[in-house]
N, C-alpha and C positions, 0 to 999 in steps of 0.2 A: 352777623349774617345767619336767617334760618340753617338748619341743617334740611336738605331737601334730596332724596332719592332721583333716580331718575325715570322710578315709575313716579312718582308726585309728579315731577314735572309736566311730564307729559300728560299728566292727569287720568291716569289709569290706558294710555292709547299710546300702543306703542309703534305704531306707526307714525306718529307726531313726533318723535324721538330726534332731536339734531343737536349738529356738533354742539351747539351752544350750551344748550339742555347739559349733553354728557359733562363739558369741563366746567358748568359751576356746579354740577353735583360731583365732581370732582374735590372740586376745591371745599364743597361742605364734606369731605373728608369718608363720602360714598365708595367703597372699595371696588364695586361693580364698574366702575364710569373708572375708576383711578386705572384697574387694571384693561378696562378696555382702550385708554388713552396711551399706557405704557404698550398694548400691544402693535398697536397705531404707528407710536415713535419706534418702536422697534424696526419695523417692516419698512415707512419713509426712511430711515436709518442703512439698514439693508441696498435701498434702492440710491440713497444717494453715495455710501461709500462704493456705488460701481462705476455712477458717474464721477467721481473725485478722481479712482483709476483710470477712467477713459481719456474724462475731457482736462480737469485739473482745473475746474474753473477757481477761483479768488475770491467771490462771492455767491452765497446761493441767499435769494430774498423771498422769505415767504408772505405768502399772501395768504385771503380766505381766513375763514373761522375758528379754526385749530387754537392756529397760532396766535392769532388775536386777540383770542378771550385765552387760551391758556401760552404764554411766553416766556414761563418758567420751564416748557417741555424742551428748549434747543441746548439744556446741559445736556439732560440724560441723551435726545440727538446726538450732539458732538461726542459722546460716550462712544457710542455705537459706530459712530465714522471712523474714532480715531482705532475704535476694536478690529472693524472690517477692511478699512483701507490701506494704501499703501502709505506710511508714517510721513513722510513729504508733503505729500496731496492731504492730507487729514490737517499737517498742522497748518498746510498755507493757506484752506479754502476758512472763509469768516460765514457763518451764520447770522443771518439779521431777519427782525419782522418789520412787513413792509408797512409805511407810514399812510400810505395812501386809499387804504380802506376800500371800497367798492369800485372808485374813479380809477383803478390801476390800468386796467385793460384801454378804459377810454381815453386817457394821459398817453397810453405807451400808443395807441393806433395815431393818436394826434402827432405825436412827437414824430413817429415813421413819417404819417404823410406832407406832413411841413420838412422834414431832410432830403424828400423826395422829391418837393417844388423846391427845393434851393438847389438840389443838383442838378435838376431838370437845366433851370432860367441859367445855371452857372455853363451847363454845358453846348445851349442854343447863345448862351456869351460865348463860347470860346469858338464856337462854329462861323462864327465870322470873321472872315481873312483879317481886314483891319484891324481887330481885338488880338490875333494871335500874334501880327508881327508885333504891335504893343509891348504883348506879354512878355515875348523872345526877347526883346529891346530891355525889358526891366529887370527880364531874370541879371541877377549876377552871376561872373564868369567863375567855372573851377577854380 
């Protein structure tokens, strides 16, 4: 692979400059883009060891550019979480990048509103006298 700066990249315009640019001038071993990438993870780091203290979620899934072109940054990540956070929440939360590439947003809006016609239709089901004694009739007793 060239070794490529990340003024090359951008071809002398540095308002052209994107993630993508920074992490394979990264990866051609660019210490500009390396340390701008490490200051990057540091800070996403910072901000997610406060949510592991708040919320504790189990999984955080990143998307977007970063992480896609560079996926070797979620060691030095989990670095900084297990540095910042409270030792529980750091080791139970899993970092993952997400599979789904651009379609994330339009997958997760589809998934909502398909969950939201199946609770609808289940709940104009249940709105009907007839269907409830059914139900009541089916449930099993304590």
């Amino acid at each position: 692979m060239p070794r490529y700066g990340i003024y090359e990249l951008a071809k002398g315009e540095l308002d052209r400059i994107t993630i993508e640019m920074i992490a394979q001038a990264a990866r051609g071993n660019d210490s500009l883009a390396f340390r701008a990438l490490d200051v990057a993870v540091s800070h996403i780091g910072v901000a997610l060891a406060d949510v592991a203290n708040l919320l504790n979620p189990r999984v955080v899934i990143f998307g977007g550019p970063l992480f896609r072109q560079a996926p070797e940054f979620l060691l030095p990540l989990q670095r900084v979480i297990k540095q910042r956070a409270l030792e529980k929440a750091a080791n139970e939360m899993e970092l993952k990048v997400s599979t789904l590439g651009s379609e994330a947003a339009a997958l997760g809006a589809a998934r909502l509103v398909s969950q939201k016609i199946v609770e609808s239709l289940f709940q104009k089901k249940m709105d009907r006298p007839t269907d409830r004694v059914l139900s009541a009739r089916l449930k099993p007793s304590p």
